[in-house]
KOLMI-660098 format. One line per 5 residues: their letters; for each residue z, y, x of N, C-alpha, C, O. Coordinates in steps of 0.001 Angstrom, whole numbers, plus 500000, padded with zeros to 6 digits. Each point is the difference from the previous one (the first is absolute). Layout:
BEGIN
a	Z/Y/X/Z/Y/X/Z/Y/X/Z/Y/X | ... .
//
This chain:
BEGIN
xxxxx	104731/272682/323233/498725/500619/499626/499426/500754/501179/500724/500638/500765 | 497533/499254/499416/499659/500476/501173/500106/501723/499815/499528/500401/498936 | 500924/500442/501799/499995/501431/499958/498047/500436/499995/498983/499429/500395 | 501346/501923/498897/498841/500338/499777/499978/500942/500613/501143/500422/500173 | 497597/500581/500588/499865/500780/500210/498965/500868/499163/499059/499529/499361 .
xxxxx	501310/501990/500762/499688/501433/499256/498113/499839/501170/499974/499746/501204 | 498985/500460/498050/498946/500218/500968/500121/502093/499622/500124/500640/498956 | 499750/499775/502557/500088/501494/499776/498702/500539/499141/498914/499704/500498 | 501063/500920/498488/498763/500604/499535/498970/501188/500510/500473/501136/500050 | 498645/498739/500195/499147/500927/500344/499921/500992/499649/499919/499880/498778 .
xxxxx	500020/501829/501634/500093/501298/499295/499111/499778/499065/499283/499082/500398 | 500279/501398/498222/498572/500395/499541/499155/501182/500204/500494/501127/500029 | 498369/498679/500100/499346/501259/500741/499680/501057/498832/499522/499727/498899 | 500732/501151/501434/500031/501681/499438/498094/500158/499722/499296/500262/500975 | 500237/499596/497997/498548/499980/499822/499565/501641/500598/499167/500295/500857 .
xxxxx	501620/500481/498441/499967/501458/499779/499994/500695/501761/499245/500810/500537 | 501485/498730/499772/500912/500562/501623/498779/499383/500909/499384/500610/500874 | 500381/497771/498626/498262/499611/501157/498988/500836/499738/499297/500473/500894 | 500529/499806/497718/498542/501198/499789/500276/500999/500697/499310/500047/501018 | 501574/500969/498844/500636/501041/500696/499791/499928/501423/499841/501073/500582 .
xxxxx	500131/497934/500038/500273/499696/501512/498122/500351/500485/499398/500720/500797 | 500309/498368/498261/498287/499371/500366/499163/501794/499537/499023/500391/500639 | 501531/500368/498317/499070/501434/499491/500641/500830/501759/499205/500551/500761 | 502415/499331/499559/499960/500701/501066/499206/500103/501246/499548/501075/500395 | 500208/497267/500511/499579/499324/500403/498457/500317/500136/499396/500103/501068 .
xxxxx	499933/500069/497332/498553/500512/500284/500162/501404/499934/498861/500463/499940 | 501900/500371/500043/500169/501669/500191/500391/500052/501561/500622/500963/500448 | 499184/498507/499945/500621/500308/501695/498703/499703/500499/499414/500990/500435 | 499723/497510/499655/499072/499823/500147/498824/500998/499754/499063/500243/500761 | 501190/500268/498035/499156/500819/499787/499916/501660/500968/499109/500536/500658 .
xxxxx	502082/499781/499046/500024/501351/501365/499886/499422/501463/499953/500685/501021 | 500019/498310/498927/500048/499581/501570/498284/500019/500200/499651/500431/501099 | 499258/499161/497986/498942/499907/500086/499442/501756/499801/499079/500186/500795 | 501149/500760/498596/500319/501312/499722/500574/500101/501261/498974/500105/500671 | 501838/499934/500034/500041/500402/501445/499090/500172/500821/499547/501024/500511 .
xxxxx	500073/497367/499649/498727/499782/500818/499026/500451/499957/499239/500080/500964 | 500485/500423/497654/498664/500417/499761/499837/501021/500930/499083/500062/500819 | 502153/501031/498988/500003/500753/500006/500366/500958/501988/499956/501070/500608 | 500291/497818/499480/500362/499754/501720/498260/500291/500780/499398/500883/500610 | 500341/497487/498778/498697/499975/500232/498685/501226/499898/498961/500157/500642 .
xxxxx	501638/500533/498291/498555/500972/499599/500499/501110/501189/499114/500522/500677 | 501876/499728/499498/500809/501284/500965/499307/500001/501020/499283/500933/500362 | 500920/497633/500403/499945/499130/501245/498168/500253/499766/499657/500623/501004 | 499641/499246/498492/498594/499804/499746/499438/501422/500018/499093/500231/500800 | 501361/500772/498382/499755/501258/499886/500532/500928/500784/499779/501193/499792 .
xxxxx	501262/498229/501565/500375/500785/501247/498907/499173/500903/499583/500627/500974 | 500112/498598/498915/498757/499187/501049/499243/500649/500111/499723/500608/501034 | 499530/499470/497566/498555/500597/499741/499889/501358/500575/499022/500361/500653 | 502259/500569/499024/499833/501230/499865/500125/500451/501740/499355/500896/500544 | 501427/498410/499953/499959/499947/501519/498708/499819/500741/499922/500745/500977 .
xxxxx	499133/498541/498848/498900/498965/499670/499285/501125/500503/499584/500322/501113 | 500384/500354/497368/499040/501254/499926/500189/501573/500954/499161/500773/500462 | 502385/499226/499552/500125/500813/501137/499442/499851/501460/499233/500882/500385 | 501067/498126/500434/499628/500068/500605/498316/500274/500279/499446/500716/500833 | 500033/498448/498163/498278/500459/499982/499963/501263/499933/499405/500667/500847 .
xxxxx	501232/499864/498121/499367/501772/500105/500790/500556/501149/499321/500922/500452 | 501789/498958/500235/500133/500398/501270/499036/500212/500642/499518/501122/500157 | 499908/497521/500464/498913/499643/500702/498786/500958/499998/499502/500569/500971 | 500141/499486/497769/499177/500998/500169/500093/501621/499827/499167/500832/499640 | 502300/499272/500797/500230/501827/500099/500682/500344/499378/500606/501003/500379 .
xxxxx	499780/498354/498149/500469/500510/498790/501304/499839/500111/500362/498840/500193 | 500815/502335/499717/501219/500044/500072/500972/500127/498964/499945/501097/499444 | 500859/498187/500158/501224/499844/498923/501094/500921/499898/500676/500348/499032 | 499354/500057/502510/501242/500655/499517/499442/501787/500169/499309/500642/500791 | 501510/499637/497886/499457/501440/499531/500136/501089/500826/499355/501037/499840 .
xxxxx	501489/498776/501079/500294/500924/501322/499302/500661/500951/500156/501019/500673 | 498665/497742/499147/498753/500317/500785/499269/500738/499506/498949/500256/500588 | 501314/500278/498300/498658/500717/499179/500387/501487/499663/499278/500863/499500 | 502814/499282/501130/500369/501748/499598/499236/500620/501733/500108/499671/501181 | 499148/501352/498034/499736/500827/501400/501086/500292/501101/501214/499946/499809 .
xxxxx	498255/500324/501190/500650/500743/501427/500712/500975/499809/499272/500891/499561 | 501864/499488/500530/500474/501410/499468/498885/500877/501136/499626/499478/501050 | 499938/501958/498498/499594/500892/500384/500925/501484/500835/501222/500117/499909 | 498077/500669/500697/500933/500938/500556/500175/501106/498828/498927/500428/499574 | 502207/500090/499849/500323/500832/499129/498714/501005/499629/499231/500032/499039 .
xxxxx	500897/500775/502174/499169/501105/499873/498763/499840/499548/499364/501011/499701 | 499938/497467/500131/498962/500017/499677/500154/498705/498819/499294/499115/499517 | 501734/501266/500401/499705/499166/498229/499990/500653/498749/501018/500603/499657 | 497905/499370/499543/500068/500556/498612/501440/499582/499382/500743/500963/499807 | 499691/497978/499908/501002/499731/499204/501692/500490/500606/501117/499602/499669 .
xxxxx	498559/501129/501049/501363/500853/500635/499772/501369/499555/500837/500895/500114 | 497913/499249/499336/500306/501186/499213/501092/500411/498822/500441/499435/498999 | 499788/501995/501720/501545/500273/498767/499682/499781/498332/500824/499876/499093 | 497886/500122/500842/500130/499998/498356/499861/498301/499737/500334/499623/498876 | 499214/499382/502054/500665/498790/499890/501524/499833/499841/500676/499387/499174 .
xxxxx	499622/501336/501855/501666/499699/500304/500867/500464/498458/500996/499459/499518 | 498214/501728/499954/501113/500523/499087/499488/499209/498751/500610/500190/498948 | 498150/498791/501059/499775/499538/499378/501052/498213/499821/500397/499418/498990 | 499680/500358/501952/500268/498915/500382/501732/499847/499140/500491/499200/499202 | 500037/502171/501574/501202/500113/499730/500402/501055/498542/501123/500381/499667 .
xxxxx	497734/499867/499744/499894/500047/497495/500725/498419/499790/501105/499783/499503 | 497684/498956/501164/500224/499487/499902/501175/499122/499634/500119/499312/498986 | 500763/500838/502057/501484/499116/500295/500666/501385/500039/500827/500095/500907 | 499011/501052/498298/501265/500855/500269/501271/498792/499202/501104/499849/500525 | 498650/499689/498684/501566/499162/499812/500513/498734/500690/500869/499260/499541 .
xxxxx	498291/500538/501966/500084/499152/500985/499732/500572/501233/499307/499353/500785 | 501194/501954/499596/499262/500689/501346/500393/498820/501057/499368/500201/501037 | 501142/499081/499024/499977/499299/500941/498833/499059/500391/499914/499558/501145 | 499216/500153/497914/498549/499804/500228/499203/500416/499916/498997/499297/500116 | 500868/501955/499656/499358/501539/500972/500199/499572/501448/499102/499708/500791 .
xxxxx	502156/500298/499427/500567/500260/501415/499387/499206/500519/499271/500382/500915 | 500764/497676/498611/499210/499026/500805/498452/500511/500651/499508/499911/501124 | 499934/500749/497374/498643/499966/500534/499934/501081/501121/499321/499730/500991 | 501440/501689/498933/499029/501036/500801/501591/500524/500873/499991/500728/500992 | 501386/498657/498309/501014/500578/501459/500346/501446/499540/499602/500470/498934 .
xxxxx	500970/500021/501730/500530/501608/500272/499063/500583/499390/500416/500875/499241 | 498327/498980/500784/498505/501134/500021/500395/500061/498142/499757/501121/499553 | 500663/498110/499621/499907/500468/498620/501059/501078/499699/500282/500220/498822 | 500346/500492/502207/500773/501432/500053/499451/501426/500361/500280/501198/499968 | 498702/497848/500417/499627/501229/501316/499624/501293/499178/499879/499812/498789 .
xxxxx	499949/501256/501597/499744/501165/499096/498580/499878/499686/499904/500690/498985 | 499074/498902/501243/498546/500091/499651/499678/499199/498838/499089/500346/499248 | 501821/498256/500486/499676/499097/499210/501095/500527/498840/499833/499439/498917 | 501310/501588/501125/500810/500392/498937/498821/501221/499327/500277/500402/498870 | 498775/500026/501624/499227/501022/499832/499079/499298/499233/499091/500793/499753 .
xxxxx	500629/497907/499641/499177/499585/499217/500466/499080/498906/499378/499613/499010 | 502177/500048/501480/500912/499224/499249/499922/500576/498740/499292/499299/499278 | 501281/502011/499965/499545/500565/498932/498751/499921/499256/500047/500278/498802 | 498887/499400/501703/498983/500048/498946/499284/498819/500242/498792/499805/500139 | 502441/499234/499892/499732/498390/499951/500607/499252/498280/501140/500123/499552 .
xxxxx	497804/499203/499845/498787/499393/500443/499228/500797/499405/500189/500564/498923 | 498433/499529/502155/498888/500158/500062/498899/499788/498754/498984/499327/500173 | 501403/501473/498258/498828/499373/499142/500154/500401/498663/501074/499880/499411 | 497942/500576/500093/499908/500828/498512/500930/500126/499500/500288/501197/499990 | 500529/498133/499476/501400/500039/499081/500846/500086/500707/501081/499786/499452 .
xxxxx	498982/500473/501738/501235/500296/500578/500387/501747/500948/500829/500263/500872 | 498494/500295/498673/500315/501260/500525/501116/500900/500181/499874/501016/500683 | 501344/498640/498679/501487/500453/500611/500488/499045/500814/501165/499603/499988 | 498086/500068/500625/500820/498374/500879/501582/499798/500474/500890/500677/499484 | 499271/498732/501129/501289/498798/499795/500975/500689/499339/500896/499243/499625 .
xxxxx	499299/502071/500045/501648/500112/499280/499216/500029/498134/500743/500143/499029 | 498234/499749/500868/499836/500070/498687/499013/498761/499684/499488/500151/498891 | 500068/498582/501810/498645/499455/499838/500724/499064/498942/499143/499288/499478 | 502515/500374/499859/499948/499374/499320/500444/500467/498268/500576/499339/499137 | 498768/502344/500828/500683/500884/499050/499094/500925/499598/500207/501060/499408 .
xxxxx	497804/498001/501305/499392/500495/498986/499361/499806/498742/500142/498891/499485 | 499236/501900/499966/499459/499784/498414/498565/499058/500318/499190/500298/500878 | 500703/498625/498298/499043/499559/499731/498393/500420/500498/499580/501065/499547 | 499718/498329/501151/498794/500528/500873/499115/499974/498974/500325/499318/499028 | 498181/501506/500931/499198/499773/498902/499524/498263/500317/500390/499224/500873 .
xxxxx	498385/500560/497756/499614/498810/500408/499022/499546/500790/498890/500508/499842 | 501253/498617/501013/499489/499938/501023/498731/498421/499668/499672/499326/500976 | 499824/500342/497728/499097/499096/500034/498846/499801/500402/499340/498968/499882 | 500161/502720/500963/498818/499554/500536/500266/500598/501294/500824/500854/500327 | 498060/498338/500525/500385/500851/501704/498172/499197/500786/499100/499678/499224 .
xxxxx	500814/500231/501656/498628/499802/500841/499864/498680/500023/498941/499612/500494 | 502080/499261/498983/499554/498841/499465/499255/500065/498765/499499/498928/499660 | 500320/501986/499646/499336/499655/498516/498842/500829/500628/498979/499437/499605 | 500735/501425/501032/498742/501008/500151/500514/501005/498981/499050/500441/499354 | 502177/500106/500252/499923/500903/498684/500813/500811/500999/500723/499524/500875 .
xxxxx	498962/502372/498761/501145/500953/500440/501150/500184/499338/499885/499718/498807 | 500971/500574/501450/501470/500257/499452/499755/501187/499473/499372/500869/500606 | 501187/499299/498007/500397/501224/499531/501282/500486/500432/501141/499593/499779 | 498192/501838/501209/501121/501088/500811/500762/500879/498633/500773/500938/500198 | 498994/498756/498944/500683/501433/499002/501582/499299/500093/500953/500529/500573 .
xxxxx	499069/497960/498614/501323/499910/500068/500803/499935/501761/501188/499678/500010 | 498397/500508/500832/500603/499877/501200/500039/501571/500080/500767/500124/500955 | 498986/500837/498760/499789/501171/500182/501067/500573/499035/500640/500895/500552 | 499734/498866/498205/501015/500135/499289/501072/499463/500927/500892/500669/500521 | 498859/497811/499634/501556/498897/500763/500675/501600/501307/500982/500735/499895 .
xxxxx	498088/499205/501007/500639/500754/500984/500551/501647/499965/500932/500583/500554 | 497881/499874/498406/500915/501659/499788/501132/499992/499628/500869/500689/500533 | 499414/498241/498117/501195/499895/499291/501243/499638/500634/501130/500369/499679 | 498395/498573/501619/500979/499383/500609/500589/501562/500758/501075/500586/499866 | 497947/499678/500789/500802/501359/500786/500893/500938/499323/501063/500446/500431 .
xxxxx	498466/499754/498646/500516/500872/498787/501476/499169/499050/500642/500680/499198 | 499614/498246/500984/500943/499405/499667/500773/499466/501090/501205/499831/499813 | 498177/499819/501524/500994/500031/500982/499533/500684/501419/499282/499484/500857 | 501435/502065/499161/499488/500304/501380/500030/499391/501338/499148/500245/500854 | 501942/498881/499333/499908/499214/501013/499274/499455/500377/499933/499700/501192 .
xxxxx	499206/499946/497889/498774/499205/500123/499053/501101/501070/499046/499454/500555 | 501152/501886/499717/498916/500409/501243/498792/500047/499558/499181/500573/500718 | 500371/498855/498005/498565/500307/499561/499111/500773/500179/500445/501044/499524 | 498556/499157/500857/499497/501466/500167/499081/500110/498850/499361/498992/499698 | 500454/502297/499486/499295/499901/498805/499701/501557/499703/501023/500686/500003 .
xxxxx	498006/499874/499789/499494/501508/499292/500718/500453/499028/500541/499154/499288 | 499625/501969/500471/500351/500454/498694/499450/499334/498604/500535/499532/498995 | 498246/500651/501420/499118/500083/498985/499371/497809/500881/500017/499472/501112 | 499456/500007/497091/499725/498808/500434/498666/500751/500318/499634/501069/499512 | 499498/497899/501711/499044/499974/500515/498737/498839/499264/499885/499607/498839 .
xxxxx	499347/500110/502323/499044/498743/499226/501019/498570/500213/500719/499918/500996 | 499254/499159/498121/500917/498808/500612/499690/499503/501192/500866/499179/500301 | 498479/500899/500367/499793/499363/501552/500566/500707/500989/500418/499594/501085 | 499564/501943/498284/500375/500971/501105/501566/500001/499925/500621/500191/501046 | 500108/499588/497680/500959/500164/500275/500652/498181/500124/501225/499906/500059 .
xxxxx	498236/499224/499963/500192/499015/500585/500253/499502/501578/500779/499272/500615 | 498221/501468/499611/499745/500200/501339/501357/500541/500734/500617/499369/500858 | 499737/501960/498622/501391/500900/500231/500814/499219/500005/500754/499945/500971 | 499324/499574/498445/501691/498620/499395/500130/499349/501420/500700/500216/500989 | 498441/499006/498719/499716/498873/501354/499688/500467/501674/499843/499305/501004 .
xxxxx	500145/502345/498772/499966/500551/501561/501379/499915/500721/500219/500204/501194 | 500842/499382/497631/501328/499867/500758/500133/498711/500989/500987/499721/500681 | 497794/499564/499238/499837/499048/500950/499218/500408/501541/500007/499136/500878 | 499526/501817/499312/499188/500289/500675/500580/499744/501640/499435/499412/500922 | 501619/501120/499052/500595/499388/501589/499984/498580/500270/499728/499532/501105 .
xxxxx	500604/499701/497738/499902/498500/500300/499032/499643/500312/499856/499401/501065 | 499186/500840/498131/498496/499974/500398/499294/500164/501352/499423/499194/500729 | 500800/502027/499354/499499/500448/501349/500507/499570/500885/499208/499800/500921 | 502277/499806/499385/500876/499516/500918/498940/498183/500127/499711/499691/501156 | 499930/499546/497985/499177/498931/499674/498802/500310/500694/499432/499185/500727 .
xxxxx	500255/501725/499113/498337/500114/500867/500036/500254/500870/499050/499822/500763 | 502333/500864/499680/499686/500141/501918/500365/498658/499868/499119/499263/499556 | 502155/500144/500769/500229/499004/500520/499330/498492/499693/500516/498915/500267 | 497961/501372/498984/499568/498870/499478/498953/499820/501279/499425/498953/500297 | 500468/502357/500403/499213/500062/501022/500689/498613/501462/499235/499497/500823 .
xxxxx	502055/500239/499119/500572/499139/500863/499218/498674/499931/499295/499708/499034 | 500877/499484/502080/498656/499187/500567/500840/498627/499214/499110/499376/499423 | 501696/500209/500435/501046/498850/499641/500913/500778/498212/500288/501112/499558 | 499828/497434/499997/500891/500137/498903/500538/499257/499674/499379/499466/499080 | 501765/499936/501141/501143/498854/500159/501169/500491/499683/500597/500783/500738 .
xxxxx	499936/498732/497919/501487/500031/499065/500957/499124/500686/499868/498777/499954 | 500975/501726/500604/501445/498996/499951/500248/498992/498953/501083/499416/500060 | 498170/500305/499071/500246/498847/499681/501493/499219/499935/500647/500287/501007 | 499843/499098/498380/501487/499506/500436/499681/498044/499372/500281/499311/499020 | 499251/500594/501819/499192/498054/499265/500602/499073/500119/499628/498952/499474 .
xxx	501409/501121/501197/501239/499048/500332/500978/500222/498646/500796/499061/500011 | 499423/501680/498996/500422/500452/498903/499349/499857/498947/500203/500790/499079 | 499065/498407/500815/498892/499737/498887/498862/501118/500002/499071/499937/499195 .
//
């Protein structure tokens, strides 16, 4: 008898495992076109924007912001080296004196700028300054001011500040025995500013006014 031979059979194909292949297949395709796009718009929108730089170069206009911080000035004739800047500067970052220090250096020690440090900051509700500016009572209300064209009623500010003195002497208040008209004794309250002030008007007389700035730091 002639011998027979076995013909080898062919795998059968996995229907499930070809779909699978062909959904992967168009997910690759697909971010690969999502790439490009996205290459392309980069590549297009660093062109353009280059494009345009150079034109406004051309005609004067400068990009980088460096060009636009002033010249430092000579001390003596800068407003913003004034001590009630400095002790201002350094209310500021008292819980970062080290950026005090950036802006103004040694000078936020100096004895002239500790001489205004106390009756920092500078402004109605704050008249026991820095050891009390976060331990006072509620300011009157303040809804109208020279944006509306309306005057402020001085009575409740005239109560706010006697009382404050009278409840905390530290506060330095200056106030009559006896209450006065509310302006007058408004006026009194807020004379505890008067050195700052005045210290502001001489030195507003200086020809230059340029802040240390720190712009490399945001």
């Amino acid at each position: 008898m002639p011998k027979t031979t076995k013909m080898k059979e062919e795998p059968k194909k996995n229907p499930k495992k070809s779909w699978k292949i062909k959904v992967l297949f168009a997910l690759v395709c697909l971010v690969t076109l999502i790439a490009l796009f996205y290459a392309e718009e980069d590549w297009r929108g660093k062109h353009d924007w280059e494009q345009f730089k150079s034109e406004q170069e051309a005609k004067g206009i400068k990009f980088d912001y460096e060009a636009y911080i002033p010249a430092p000035v000579p001390d003596d004739q800068n407003f913003a080296r004034s001590p009630v800047w400095v002790a201002r500067i350094k209310y500021n970052f008292q819980k970062e004196p080290e950026k005090a220090q950036a802006w103004y250096g040694d000078r936020i020690d100096d004895d002239d700028v500790a001489k205004f440090y106390g009756l920092m900051p500078v402004s109605a509700g704050a008249l026991v300054g820095t050891n009390w500016a976060y331990r006072l009572p509620s300011t009157p209300d303040l809804s109208v001011c020279w944006t509306t064209a309306k005057t402020i009623d001085l009575k409740p500010w005239q109560s706010y500040y006697r009382n404050l003195e009278e409840t905390n002497a530290a506060a330095g208040i200056s106030i009559t025995p006896q209450p006065q008209s509310p302006a007058a004794d408004v006026l009194l309250a807020l004379s505890k500013f008067a050195p700052a002030i005045k210290q502001l008007q001489k030195d507003s007389q200086l020809p230059y006014s340029r802040f240390p700035v720190q712009t490399e730091s945001n």
